[in-house]
N, CA, C and O atoms as CSV, one atom per row, in Angstrom:
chain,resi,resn,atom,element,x,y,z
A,1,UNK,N,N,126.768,115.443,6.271
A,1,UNK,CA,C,128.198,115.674,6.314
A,1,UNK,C,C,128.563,116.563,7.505
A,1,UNK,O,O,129.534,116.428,8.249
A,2,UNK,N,N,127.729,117.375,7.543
A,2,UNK,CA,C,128.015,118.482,9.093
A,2,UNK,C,C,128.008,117.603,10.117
A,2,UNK,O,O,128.991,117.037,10.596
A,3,UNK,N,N,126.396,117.456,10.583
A,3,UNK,CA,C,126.789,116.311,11.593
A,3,UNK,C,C,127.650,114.829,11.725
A,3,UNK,O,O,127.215,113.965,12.487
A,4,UNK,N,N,128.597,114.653,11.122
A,4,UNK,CA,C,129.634,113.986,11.061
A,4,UNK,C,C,130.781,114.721,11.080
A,4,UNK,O,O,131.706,114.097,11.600
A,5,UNK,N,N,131.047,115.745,10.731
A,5,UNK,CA,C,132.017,116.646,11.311
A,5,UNK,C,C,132.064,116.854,13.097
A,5,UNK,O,O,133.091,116.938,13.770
A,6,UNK,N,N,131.150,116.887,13.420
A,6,UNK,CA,C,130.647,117.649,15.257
A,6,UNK,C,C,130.247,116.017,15.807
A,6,UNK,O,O,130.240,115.971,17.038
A,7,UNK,N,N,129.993,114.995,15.294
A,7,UNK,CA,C,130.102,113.581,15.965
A,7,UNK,C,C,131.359,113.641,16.546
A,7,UNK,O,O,131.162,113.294,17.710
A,8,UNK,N,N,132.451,113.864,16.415
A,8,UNK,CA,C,133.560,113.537,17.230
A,8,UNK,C,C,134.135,114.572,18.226
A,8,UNK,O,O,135.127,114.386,18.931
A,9,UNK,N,N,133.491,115.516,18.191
A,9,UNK,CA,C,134.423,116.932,18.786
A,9,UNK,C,C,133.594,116.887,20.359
A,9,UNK,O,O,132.441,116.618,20.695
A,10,UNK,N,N,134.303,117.121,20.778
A,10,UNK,CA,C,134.247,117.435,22.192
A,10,UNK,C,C,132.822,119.207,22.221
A,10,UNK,O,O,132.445,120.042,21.399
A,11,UNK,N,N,132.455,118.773,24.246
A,11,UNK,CA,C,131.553,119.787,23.692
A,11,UNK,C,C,132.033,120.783,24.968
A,11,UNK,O,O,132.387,120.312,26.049
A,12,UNK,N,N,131.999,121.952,24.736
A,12,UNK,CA,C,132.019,123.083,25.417
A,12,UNK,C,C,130.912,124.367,25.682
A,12,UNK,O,O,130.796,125.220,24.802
A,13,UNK,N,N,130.146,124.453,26.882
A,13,UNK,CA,C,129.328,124.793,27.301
A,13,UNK,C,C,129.261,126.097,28.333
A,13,UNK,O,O,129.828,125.879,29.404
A,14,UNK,N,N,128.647,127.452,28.187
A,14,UNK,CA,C,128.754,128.097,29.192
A,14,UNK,C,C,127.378,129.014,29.545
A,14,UNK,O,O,126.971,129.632,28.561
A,15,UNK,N,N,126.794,129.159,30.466
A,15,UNK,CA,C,125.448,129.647,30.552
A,15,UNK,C,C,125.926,131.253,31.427
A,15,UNK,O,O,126.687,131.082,32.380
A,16,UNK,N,N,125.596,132.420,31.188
A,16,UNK,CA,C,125.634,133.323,32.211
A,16,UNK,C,C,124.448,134.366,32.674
A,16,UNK,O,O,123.749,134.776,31.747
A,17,UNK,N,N,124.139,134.845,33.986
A,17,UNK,CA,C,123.042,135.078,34.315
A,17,UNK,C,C,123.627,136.713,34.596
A,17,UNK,O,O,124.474,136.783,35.487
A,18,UNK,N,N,123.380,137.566,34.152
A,18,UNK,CA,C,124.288,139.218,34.226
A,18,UNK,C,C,123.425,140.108,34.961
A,18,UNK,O,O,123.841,141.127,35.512
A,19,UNK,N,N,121.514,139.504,34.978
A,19,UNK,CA,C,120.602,140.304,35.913
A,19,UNK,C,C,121.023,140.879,36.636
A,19,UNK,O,O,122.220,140.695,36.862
A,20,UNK,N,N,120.381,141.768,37.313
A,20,UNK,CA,C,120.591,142.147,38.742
A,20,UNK,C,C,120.721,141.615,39.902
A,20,UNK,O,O,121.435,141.947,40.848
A,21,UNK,N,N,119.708,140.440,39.731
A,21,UNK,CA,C,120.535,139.191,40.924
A,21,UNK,C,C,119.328,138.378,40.926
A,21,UNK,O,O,118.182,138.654,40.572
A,22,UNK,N,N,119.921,137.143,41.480
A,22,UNK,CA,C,119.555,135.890,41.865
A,22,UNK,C,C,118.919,136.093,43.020
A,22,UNK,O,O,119.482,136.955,43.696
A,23,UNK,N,N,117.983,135.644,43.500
A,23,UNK,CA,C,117.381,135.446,44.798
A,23,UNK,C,C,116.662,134.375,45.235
A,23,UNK,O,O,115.816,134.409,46.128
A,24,UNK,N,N,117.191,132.888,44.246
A,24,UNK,CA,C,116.718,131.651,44.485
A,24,UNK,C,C,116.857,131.262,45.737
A,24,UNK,O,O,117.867,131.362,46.434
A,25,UNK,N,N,115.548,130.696,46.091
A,25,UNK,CA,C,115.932,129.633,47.561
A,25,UNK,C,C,115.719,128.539,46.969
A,25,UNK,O,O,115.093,128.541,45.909
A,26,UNK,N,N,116.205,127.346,47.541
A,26,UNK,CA,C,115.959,126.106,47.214
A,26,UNK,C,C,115.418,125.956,45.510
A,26,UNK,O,O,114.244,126.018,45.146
A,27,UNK,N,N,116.489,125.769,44.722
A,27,UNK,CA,C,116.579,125.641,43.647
A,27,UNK,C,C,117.620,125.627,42.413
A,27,UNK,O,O,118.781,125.984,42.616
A,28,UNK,N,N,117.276,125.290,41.373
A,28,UNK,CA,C,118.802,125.662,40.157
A,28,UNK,C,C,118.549,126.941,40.046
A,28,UNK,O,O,117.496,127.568,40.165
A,29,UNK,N,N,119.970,127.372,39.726
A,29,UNK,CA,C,120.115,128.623,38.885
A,29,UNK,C,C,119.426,128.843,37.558
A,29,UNK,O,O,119.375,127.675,37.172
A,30,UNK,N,N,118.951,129.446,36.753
A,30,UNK,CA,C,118.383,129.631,35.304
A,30,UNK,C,C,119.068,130.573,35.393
A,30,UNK,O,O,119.609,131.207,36.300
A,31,UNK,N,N,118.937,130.646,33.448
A,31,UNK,CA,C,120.093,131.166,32.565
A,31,UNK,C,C,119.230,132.460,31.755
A,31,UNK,O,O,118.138,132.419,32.322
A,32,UNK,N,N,119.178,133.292,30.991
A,32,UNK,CA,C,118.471,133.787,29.820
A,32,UNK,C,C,119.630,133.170,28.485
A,32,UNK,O,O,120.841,133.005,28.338
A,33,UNK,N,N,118.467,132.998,27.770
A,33,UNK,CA,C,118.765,131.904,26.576
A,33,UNK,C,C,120.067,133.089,25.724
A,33,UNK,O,O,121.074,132.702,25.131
A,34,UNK,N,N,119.668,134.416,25.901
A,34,UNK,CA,C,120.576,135.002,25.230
A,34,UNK,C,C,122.251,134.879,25.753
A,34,UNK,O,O,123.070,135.426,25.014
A,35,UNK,N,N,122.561,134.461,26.498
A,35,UNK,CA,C,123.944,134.298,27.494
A,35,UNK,C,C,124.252,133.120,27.760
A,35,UNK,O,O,124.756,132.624,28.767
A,36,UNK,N,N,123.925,132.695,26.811
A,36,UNK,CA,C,124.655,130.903,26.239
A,36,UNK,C,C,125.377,130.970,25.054
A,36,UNK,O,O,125.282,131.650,24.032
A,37,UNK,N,N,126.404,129.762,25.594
A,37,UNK,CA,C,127.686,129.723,24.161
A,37,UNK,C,C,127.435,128.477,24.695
A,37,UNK,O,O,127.337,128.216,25.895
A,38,UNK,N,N,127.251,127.092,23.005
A,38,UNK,CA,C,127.278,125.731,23.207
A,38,UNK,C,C,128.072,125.549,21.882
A,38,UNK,O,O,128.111,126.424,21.016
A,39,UNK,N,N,128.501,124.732,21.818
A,39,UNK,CA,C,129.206,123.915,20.839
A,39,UNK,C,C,129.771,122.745,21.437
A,39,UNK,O,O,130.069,122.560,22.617
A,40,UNK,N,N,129.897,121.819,20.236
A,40,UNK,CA,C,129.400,120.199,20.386
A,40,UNK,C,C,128.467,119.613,20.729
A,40,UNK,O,O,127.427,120.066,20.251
A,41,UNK,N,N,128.348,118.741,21.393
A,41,UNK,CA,C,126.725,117.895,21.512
A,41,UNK,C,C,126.573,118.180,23.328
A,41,UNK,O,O,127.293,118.360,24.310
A,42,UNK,N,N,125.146,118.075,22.962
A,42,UNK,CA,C,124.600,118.524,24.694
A,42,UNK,C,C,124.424,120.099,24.937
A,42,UNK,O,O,124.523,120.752,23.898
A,43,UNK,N,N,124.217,120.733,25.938
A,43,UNK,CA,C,123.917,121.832,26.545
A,43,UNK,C,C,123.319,122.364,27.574
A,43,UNK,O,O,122.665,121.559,28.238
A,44,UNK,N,N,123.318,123.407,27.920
A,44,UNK,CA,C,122.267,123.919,28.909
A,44,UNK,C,C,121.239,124.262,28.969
A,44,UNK,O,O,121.100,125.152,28.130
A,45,UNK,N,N,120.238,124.066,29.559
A,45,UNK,CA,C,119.162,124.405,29.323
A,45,UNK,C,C,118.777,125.725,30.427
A,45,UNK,O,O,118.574,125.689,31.641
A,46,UNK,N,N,118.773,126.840,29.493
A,46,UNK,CA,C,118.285,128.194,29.803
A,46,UNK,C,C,116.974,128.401,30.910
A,46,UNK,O,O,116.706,129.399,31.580
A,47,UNK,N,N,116.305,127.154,30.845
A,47,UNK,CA,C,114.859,127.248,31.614
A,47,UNK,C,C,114.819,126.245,32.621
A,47,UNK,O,O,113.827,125.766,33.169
A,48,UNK,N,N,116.086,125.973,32.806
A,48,UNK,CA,C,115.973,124.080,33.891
A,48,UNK,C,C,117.709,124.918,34.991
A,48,UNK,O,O,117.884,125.093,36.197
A,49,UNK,N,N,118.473,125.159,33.938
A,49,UNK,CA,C,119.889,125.135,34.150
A,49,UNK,C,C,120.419,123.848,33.924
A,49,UNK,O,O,121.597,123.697,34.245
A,50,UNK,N,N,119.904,123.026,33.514
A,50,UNK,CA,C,120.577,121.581,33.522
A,50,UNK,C,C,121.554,121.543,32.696
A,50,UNK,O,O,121.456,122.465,31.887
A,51,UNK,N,N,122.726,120.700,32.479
A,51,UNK,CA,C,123.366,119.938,31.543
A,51,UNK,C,C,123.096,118.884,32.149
A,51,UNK,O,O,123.138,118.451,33.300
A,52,UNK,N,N,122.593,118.305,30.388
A,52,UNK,CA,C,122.552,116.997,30.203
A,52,UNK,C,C,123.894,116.304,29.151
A,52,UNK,O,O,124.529,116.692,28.171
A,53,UNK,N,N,123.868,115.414,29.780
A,53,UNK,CA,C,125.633,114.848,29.190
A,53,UNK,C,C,125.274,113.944,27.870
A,53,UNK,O,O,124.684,112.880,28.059
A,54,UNK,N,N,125.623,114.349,26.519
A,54,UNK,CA,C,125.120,113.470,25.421
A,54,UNK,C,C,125.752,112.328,25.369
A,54,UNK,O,O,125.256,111.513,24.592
A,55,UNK,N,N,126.803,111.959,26.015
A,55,UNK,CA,C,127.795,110.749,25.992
A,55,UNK,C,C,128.566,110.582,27.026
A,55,UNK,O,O,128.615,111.671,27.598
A,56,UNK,N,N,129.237,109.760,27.614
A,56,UNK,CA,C,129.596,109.044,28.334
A,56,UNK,C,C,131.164,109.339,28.127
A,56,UNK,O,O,131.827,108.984,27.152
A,57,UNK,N,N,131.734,110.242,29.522
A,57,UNK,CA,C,132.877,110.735,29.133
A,57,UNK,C,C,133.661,111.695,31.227
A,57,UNK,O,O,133.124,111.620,32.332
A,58,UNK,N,N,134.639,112.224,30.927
A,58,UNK,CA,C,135.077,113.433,31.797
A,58,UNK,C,C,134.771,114.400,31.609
A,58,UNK,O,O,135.081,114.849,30.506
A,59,UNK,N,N,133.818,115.487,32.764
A,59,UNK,CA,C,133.933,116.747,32.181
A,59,UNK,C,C,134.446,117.255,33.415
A,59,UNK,O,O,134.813,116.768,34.484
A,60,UNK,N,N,134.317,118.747,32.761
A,60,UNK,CA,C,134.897,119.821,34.057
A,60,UNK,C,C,133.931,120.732,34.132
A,60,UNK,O,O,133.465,121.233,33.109
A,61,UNK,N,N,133.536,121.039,35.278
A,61,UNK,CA,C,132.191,121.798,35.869
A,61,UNK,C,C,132.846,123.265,36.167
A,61,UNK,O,O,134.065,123.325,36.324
A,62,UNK,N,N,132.193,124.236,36.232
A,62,UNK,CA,C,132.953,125.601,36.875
A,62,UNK,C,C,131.769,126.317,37.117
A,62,UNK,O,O,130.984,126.406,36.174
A,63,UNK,N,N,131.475,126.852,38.200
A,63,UNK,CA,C,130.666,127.970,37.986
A,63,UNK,C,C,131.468,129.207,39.229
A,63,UNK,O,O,132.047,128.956,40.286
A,64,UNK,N,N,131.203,130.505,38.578
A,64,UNK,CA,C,131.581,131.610,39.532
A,64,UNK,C,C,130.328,132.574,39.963
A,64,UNK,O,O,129.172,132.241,39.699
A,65,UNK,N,N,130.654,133.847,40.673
A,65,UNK,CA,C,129.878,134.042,41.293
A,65,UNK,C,C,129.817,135.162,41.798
A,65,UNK,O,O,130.858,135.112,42.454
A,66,UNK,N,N,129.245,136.507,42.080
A,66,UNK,CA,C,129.205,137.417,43.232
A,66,UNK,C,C,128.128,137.137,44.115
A,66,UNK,O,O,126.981,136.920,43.725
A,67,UNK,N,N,128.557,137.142,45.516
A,67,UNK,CA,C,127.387,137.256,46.285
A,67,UNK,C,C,127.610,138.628,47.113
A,67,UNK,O,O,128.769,138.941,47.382
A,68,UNK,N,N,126.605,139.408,47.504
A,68,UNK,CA,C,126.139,140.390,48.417
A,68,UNK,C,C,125.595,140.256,49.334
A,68,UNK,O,O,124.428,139.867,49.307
A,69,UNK,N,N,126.263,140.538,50.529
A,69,UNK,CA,C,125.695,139.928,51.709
A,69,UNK,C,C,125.687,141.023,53.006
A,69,UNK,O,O,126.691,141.109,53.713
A,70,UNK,N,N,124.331,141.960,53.304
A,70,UNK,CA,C,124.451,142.921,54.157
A,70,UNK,C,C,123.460,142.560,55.804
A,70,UNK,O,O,122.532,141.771,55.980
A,71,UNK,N,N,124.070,143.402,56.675
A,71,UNK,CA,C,123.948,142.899,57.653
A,71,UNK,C,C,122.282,142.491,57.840
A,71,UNK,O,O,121.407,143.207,57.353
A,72,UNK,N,N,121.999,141.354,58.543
A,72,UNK,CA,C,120.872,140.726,58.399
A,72,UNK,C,C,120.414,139.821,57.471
A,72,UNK,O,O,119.349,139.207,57.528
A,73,UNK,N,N,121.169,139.767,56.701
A,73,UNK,CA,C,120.329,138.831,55.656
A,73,UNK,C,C,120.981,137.391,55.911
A,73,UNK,O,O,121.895,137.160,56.703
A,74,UNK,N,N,120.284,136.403,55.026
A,74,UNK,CA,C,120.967,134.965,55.584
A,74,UNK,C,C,121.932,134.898,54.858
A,74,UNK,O,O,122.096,135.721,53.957
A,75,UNK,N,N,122.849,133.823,55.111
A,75,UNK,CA,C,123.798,133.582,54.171
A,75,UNK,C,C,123.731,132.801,52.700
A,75,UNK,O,O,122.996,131.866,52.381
A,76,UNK,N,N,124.548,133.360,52.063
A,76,UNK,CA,C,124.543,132.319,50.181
A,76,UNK,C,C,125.033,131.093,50.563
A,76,UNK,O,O,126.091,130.775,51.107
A,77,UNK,N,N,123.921,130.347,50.120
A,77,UNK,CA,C,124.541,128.512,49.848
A,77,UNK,C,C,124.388,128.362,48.511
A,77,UNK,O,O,123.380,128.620,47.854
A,78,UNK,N,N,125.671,127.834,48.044
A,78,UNK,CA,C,125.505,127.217,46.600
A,78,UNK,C,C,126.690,126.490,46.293
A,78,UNK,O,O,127.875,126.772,46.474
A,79,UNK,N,N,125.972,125.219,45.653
A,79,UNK,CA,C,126.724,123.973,45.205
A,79,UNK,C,C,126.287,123.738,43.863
A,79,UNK,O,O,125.358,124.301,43.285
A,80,UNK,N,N,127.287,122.574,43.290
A,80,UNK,CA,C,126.659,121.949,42.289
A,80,UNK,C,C,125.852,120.634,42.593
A,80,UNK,O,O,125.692,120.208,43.737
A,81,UNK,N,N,125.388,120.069,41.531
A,81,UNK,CA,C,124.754,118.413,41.625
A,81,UNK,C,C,124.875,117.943,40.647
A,81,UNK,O,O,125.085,118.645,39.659
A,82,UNK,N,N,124.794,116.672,40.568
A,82,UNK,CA,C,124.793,115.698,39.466
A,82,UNK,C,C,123.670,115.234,39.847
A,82,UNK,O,O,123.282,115.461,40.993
A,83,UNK,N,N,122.829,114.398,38.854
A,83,UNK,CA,C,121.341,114.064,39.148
A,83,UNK,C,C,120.719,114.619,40.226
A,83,UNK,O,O,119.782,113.956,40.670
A,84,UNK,N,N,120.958,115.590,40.744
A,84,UNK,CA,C,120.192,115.936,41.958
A,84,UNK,C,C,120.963,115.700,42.986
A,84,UNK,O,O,120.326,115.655,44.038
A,85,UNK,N,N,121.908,115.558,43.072
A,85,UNK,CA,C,122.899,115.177,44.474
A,85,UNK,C,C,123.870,116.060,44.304
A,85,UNK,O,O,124.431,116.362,43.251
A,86,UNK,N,N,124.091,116.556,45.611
A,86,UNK,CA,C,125.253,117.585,46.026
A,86,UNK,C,C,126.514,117.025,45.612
A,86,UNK,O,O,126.887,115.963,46.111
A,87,UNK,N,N,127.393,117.783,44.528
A,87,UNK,CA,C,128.676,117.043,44.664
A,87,UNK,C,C,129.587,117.226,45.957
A,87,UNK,O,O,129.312,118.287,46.516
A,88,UNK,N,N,130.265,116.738,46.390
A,88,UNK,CA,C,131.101,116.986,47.852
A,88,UNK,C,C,132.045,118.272,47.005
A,88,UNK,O,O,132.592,118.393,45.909
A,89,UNK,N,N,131.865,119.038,48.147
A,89,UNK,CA,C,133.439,120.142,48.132
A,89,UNK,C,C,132.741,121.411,47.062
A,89,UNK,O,O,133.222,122.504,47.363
A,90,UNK,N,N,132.202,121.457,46.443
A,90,UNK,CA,C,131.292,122.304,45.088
A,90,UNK,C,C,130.683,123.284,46.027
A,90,UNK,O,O,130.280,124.308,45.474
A,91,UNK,N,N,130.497,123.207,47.494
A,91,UNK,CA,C,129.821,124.343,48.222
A,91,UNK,C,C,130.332,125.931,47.994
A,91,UNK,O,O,131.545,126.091,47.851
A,92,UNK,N,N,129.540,126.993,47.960
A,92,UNK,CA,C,130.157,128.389,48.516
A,92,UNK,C,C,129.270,128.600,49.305
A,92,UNK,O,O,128.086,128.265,49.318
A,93,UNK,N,N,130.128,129.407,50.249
A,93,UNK,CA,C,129.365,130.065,51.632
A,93,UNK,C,C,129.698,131.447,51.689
A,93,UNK,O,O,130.876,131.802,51.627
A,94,UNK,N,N,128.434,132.537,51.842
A,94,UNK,CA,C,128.955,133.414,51.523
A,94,UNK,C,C,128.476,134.399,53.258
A,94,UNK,O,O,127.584,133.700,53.739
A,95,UNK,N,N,128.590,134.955,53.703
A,95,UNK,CA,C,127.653,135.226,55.348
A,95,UNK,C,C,128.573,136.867,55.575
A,95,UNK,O,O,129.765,137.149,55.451
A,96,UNK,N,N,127.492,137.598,55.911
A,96,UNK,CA,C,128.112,138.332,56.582
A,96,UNK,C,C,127.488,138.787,57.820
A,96,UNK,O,O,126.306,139.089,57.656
A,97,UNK,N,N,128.094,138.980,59.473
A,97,UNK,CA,C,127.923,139.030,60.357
A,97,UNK,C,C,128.201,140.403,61.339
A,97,UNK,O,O,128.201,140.345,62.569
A,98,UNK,N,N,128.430,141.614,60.573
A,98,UNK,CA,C,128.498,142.713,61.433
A,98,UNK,C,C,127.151,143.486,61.515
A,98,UNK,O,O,126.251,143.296,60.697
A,99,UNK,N,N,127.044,144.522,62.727
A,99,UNK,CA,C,126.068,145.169,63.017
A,99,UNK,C,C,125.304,145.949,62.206
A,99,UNK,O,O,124.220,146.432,62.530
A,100,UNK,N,N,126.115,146.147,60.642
A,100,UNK,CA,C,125.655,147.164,59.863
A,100,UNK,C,C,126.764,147.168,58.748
A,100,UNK,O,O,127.971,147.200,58.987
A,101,UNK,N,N,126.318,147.138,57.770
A,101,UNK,CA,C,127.335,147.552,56.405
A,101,UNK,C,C,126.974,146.102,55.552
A,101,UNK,O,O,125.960,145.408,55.628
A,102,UNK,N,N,127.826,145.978,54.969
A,102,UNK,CA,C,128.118,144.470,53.775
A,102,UNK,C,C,129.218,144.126,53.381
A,102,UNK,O,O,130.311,144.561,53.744
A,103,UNK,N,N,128.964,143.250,52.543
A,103,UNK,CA,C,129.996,142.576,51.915
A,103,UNK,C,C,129.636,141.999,51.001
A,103,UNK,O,O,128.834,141.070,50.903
A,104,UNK,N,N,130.621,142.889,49.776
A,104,UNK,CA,C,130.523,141.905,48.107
A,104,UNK,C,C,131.757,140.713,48.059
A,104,UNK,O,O,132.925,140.781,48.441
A,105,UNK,N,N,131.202,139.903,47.600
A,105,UNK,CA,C,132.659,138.823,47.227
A,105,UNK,C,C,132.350,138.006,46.163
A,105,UNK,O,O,131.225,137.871,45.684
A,106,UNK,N,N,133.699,137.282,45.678
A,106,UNK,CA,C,134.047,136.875,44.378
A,106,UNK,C,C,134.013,135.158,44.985
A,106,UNK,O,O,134.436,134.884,46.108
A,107,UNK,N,N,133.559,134.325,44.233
A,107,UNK,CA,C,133.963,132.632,44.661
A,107,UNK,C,C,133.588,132.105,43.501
A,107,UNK,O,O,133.503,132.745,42.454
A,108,UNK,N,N,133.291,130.639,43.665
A,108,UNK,CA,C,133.241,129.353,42.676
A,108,UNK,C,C,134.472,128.485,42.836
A,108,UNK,O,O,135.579,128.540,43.373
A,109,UNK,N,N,133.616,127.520,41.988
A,109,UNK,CA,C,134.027,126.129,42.190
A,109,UNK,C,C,134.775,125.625,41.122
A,109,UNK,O,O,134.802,126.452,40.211
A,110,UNK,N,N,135.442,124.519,40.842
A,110,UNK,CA,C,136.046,123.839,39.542
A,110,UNK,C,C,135.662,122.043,39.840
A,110,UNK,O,O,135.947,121.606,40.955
A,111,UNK,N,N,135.327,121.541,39.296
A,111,UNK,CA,C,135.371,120.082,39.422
A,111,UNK,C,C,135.784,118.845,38.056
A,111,UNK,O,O,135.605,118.726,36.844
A,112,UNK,N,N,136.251,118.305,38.882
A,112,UNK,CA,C,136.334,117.487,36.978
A,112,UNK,C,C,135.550,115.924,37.502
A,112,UNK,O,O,136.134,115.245,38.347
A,113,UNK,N,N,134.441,115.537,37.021
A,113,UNK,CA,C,133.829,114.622,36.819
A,113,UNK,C,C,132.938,113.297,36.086
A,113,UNK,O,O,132.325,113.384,35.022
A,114,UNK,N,N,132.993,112.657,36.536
A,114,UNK,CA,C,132.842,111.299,35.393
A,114,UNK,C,C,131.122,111.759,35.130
A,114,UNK,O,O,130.316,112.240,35.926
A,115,UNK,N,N,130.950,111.337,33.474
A,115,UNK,CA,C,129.345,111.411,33.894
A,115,UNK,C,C,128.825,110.654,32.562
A,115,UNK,O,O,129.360,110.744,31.457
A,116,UNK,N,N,127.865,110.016,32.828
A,116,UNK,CA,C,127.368,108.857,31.311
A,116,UNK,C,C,126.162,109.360,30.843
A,116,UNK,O,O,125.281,109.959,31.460
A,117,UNK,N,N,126.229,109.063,29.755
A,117,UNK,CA,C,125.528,109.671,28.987
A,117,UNK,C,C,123.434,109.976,29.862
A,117,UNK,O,O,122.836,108.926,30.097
A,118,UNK,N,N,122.987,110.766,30.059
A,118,UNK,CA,C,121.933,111.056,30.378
A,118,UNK,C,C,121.553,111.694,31.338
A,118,UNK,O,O,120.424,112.068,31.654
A,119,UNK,N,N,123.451,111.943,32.265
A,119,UNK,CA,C,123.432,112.302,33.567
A,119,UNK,C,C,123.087,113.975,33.688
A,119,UNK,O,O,123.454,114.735,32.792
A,120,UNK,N,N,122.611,114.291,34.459
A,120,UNK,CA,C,122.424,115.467,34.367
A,120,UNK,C,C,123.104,116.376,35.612
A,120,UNK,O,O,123.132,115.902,36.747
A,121,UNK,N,N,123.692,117.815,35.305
A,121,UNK,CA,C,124.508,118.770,36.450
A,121,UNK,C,C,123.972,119.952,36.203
A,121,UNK,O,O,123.724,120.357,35.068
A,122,UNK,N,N,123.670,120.851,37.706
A,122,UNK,CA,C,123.360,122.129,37.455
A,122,UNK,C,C,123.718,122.786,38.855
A,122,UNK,O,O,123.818,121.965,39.766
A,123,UNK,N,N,123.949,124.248,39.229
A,123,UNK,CA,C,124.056,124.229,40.589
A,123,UNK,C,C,122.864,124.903,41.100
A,123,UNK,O,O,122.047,125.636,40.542
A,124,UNK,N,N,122.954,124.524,42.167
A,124,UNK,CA,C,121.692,125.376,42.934
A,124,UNK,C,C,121.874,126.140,44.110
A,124,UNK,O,O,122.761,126.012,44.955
A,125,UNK,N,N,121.090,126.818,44.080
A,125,UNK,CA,C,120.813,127.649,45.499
A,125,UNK,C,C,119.787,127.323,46.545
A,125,UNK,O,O,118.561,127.370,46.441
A,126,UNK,N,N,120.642,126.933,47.731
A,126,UNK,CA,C,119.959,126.368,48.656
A,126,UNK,C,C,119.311,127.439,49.489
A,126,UNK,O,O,118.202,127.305,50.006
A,127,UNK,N,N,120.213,128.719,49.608
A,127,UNK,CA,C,119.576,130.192,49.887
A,127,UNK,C,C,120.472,131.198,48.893
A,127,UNK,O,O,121.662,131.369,49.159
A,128,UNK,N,N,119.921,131.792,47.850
A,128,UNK,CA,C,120.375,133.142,47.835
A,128,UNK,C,C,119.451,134.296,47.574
A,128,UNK,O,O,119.297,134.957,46.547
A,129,UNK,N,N,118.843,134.385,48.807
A,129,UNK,CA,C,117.899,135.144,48.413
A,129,UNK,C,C,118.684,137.058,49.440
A,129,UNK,O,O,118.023,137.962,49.951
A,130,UNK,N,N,120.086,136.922,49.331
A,130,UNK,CA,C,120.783,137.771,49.651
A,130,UNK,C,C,121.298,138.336,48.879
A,130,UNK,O,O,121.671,139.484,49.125
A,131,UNK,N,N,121.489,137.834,47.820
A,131,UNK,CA,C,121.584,138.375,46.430
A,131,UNK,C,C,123.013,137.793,45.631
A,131,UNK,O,O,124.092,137.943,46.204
A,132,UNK,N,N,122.961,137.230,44.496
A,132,UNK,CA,C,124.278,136.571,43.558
A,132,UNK,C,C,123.811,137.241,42.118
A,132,UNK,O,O,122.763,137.235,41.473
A,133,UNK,N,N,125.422,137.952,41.905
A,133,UNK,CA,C,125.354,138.441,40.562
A,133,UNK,C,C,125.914,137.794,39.763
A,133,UNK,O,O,126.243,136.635,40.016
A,134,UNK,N,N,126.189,138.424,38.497
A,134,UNK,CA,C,126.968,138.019,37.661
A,134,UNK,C,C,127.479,136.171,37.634
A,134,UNK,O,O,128.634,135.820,37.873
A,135,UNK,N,N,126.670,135.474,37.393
A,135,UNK,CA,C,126.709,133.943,37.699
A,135,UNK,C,C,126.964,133.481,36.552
A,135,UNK,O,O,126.215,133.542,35.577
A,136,UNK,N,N,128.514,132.773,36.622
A,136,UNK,CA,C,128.400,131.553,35.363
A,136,UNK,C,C,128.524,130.049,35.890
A,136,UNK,O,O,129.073,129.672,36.926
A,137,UNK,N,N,127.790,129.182,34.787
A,137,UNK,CA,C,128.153,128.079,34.861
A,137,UNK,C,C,128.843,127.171,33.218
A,137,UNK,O,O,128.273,127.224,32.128
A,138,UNK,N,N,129.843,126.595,33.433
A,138,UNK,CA,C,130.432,126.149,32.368
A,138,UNK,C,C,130.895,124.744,32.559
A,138,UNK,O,O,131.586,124.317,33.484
A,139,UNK,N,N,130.162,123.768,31.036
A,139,UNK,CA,C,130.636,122.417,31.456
A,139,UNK,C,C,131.554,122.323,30.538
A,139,UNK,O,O,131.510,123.353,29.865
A,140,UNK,N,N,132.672,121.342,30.023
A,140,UNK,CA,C,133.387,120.973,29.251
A,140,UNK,C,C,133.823,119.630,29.298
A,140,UNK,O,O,134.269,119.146,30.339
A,141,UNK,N,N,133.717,118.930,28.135
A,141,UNK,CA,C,133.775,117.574,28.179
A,141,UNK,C,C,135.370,117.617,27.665
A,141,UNK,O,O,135.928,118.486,26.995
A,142,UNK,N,N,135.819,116.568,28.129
A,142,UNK,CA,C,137.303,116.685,28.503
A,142,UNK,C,C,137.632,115.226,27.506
A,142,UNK,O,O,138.778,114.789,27.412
């Protein structure tokens, strides 16, 4: 009877990473399992970052972001993907270029996208090994 209650409901998904920071190169973001909220069908996976899509539908992607970026270091790349492919426009760029000092900043993305059942989305870091705090990612099937 439960699971026939949650067969029809839409699912809402949010993973957040609160560490001290990210310093992925070339890779997904991961989550700690404790800083997940799922309800409905599907989720994130805490040890992949993936969502996998249980059905065949619209969702809306979001993830936000701090990056720290002091003089010398490379710049933050980060996008999302669907199966492994960059979505267009999902990029942040984060760079900072003076002789000395830094820069904290706030960004992320929003997307709303088609996805069938098995497809999988997560974002990654192509460099942040400059440092990204406070990272969420949130799917919602629409």
């Amino acid at each position: 009877a439960e699971l026939a209650k949650l067969k029809g409901k839409k699912g809402h998904h949010c993973s957040v990473n609160t560490g001290y920071g990210i310093a992925t190169v070339q890779g997904p973001v991961t989550f700690s399992p404790t800083k997940s909220l799922s309800s409905g069908p599907g989720g994130i996976s805490s040890s992949t970052g993936l969502f996998t899509a249980a059905r065949d539908g619209i969702y809306t992607l979001t993830y936000s972001l701090r990056a720290d970026n002091t003089a010398g270091e490379k710049a933050v790349w980060v996008w999302m993907r669907k199966n492994e492919q960059q979505i267009s426009g999902t990029y942040h760029w984060s760079h900072y270029t003076g002789p000395s000092g830094g820069v904290a900043e706030q960004g992320g993305r929003t997307m709303i996208v088609q996805l069938v059942k098995g497809d999988t989305v997560d974002v990654y870091c192509q460099d942040c090994s400059a440092g990204v705090y406070y990272f969420s990612f949130c799917v919602s099937e629409e």
